[in-house]
N, C-alpha and C positions, 0 to 999 in steps of 0.2 A: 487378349482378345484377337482373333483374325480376324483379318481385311479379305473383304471380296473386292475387287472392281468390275464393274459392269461396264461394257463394250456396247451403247445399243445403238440400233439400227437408227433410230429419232427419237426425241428427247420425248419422255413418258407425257400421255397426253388420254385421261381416262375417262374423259366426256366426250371424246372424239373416237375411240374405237375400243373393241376388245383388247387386241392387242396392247395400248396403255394399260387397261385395267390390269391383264395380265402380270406387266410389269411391276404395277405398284403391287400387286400379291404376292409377288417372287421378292422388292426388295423386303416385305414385311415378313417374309418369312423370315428372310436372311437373319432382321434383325433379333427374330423372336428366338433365333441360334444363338444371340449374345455377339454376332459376327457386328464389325465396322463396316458399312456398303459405302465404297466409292461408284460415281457413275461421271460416265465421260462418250461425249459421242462427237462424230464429226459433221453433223446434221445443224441445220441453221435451226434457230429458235421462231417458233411460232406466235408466242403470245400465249396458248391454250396452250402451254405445260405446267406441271406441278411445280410449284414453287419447292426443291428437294432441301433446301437448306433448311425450312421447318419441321424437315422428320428427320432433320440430325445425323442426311446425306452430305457430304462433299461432292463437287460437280465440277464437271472440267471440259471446258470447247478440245477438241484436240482435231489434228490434219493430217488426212489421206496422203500414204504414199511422204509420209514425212518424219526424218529421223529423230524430230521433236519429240515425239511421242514414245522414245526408247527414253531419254532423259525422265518422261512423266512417270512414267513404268517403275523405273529406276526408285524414284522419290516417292509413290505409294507405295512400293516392295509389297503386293499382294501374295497371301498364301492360296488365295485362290481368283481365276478371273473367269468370267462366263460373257459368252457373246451371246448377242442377239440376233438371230439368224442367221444362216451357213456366211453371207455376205461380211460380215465382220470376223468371220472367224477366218474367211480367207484372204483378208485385208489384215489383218493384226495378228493372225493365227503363231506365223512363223517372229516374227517381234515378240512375242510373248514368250516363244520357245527359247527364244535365243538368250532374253537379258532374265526371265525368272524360269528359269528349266524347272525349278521344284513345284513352282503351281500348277495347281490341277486346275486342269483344264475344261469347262463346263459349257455343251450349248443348250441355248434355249431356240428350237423351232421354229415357237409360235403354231405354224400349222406344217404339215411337207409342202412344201413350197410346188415338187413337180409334181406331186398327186392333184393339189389345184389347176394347174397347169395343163397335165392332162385330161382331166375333167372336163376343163372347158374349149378341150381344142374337138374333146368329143363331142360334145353338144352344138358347138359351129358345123361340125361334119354332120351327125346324124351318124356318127361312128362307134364303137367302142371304145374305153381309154384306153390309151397303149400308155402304159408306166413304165417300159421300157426305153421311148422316142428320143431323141436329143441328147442336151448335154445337162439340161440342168438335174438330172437324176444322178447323174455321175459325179457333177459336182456335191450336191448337196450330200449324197451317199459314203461322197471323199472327205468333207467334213465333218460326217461323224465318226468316221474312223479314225481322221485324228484329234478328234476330241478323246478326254478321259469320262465323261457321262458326257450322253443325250438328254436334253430334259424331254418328254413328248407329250402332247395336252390331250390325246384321243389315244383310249384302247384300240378303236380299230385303226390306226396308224402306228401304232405299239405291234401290232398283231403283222400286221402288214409288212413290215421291217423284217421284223422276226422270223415268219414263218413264207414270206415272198422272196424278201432279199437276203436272209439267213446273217444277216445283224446277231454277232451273240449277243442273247441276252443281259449281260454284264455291263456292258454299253450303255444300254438305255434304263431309262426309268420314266414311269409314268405317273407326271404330274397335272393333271385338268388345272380347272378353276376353283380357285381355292376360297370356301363363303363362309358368314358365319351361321350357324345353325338357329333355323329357324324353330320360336315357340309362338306360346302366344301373346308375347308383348310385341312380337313383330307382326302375326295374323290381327291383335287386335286395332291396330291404327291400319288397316288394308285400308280401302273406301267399297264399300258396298254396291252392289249390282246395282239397284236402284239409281245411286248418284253419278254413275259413271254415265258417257255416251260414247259413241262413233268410235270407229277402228284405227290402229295404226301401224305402223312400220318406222324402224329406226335401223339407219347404217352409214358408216362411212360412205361415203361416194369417192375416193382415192381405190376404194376395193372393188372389182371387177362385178364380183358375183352380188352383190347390192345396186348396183345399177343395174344389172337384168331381173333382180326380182324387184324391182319398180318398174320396166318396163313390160315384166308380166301382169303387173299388177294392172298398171292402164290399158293396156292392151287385151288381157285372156279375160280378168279377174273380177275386176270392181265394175264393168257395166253393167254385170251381171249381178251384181249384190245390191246395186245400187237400185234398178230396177225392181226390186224386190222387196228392199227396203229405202225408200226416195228420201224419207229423213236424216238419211245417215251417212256418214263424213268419212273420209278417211285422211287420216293425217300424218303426212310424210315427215320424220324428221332425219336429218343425218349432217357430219360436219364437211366442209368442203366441199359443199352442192355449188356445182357449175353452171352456166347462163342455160345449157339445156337440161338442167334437172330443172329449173326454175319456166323453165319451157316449156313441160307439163302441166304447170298449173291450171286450174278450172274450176271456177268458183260452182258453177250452174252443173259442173258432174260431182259434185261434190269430194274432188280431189286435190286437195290442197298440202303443196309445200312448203314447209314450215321452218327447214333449213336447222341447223344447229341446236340443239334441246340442251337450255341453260340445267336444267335441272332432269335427267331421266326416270326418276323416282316419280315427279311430279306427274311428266308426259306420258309414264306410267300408269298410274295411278287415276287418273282421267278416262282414261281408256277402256273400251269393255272388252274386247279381243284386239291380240297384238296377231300382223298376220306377217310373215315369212315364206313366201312361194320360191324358196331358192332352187336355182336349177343345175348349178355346177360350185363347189368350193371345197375346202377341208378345214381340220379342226375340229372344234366344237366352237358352236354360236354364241355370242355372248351377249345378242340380242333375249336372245330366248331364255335363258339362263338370269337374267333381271329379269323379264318377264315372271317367271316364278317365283323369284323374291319379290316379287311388289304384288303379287297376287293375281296377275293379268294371264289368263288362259289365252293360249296361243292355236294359230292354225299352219302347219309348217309341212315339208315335203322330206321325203329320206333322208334327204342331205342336210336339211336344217338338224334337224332330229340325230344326226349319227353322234352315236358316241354316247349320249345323255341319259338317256332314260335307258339304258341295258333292257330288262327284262320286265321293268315298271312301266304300267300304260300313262301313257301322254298324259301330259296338263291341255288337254283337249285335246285334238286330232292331229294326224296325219295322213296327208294325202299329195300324191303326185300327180295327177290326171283334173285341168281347171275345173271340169263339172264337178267332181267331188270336193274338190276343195270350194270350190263358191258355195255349196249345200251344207258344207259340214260351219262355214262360216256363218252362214243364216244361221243355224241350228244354235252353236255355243253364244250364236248373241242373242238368242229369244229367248232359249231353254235355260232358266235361272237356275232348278236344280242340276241341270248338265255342267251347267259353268263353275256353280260353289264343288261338285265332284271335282271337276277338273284342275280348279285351285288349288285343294288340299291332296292332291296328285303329284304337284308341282312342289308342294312342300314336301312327301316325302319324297321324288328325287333328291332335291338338293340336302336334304339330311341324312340318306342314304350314301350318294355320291360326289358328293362334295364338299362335304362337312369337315372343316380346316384339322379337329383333330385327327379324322382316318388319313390324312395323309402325311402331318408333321413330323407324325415315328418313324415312319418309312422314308423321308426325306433325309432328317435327320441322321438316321443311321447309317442311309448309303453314304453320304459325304463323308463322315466317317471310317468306313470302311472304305474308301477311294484313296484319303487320303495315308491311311497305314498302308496300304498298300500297293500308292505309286507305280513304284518302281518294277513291283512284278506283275501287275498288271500292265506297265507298258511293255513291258518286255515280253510279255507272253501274245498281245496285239500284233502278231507281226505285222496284218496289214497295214495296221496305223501308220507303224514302224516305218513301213516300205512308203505308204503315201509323204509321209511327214520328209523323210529323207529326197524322194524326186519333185513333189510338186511345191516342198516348202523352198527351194532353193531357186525354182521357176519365180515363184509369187515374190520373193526375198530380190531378184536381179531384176525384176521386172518395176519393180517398185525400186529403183534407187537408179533407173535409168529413168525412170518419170521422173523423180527428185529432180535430178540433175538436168533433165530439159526445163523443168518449171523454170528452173533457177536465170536459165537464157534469155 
């Protein structure tokens, strides 16, 4: 059996963001490979993570900038280890190279880090994104070079790579969200238009672009819904709401913050449109994506929407401009046959483009084919090559002269 060990950014947490969900997808893939997943991160424990020792995970605290972590290395001898975002891979990158040179080496994104980045420095300006700006594109860019695969969760960040930054294709691989295929024992326990009420939104509030599309939401969006419709609620949930998320509340605008959502199926399911007015991020949403597994038609902006639906129309609308978007809102909440369209819309997406076995073959065999191949695919990488040689020897002295002050 091979060992993978996972490197994550913070201990998996999948009632609190996409990004945990993410995670638990990836280690279940691992194991549906027959692989053993070790996970070890240097992140403090929340309370709100998965208990991994029940899916027959080993887990491990491990320390920044500490040669602990070579002896850990050591003693799970992994055949394979995958970071979770560039951030670990340039923290443990060069430690991984050094004590198991034979593992392949694997990152997971999550989203491009400086595509989000510059997205939202455009929307501060009233600019165009510049993807070129700063440093964290160079980083993150340098990180995947010296990785042996990219995992990536968006074709158009797939695309992006490939045909902007000229990424060989060999590099990467495009992994989404990985669901199980919906029938009808799943449509038939939905809740019915009828029994549903009032609208909602669900996001971390740690993530940048979830806190401005609630402050779209009270600001551009919901006076204007609400007016329209005076009955009707809208209900904020997300993990890690701070004293001023909680400082929007308003009983008498019918805007209410609801904070943490014990169960998302539930808060789902409750709901008659889930709304999404995002106005800068990357990835794909994984708000919107439960929203279509739990049968709740959504109302979302380009940027919610990239990536999901390719060429299939929406499980309800999309729109960037508020006056559309507050009309098309009224609309998928009155129009009962608009909304039952829009549901079974959202069921073929995610059967279409998500559906766990179109992607397990392709997973499966890249890893495969990496791992025979090692050694001539690193060698044919010259960049990697050339990164892994200057900047792993930078990040390798830089980290053991931190060591060595801690220790003072």
């Amino acid at each position: 059996m091979s060992t993978i060990l996972i490197i994550g950014y913070v201990w998996p947490e999948p009632s609190s963001s996409a990004a945990g969900s993410r995670m638990m997808q990836l280690i279940r893939f691992y194991q549906a490979q027959g692989m053993q997943v070790v996970f070890c991160s240097p992140s403090q424990k929340t309370g709100n993570e998965v208990d991994l020792s029940h899916l027959g995970v080993m887990s491990e605290k491990i320390e920044l900038n500490n040669s602990s972590f070579d002896d850990y290395i050591k003693s799970v001898d992994p055949d394979i280890v995958m970071f979770d975002r560039y951030m670990m891979e340039e923290q443990f990158g060069w430690r991984v190279s050094e004590i198991c040179p034979s593992a392949l080496r694997v990152l997971d994104t999550e989203d491009l880090h400086f595509l989000r980045k510059a997205r939202h420095q455009a929307f501060k300006t009233g600019t165009e994104a510049d993807l070129y700006e700063g440093d964290l594109v160079l980083r993150e860019l340098a990180s995947i070079y010296r990785s042996d695969l990219t995992l990536i969760i968006s074709e158009i960040e797939f695309q992006l790579l490939k045909n902007v930054f000229n990424v060989p294709e060999d590099l990467l691989l495009y992994i989404p969200f990985i669901e199980k295929k919906l029938n009808e024992l799943n449509t038939d326990s939905w809740v019915a238009y009828e029994r549903r009420e009032h609208f909602m939104f669900i996001g971390n509030f740690l993530h940048a672009p979830n806190w401005d599309a609630v402050l779209n939401l009270k600001q551009n969006i919901w006076p204007s819904i609400k007016k329209q419709l005076p009955k009707a609620e809208l209900h904020i949930y997300g993990a890690y709401a701070s004293q001023k998320v909680y400082d929007l509340n308003n009983k008498n605008e019918g805007f209410l913050i609801k904070g943490r959502a014990k169960n998302v199926q539930e808060v789902m399911q409750q709901a008659r449109v889930c709304l999404a007015p995002l106005r800068f991020g990357a990835g794909l949403k994984g708000k919107l994506i439960d929203a279509m597994r739990y049968g709740t038609p959504s109302v979302t902006t380009s940027i919610g929407a990239e990536g999901i639906n390719e060429d299939i129309e929406w499980s309800g609308f999309v729109e960037d401009e508020s006056k559309f978007f507050v009309e098309k809102s009224i609309e998928l909440y009155l129009n009962k046959e608009q909304w039952i369209r829009s549901q079974q819309k959202g069921m073929e997406i995610i059967n279409s483009r998500f559906e766990f076995d179109l992607h397990f073959k392709n997973f499966d065999l890249k890893i495969q084919e990496k791992c025979i191949n090692l050694s001539k695919d690193r060698k044919n990488n010259i960049i990697g090559r050339m990164l892994n040689h200057q900047t792993m020897l930078s990040y390798k002295y830089m980290a053991k002269w931190i060591e060595e002050k801690n220790k003072n």
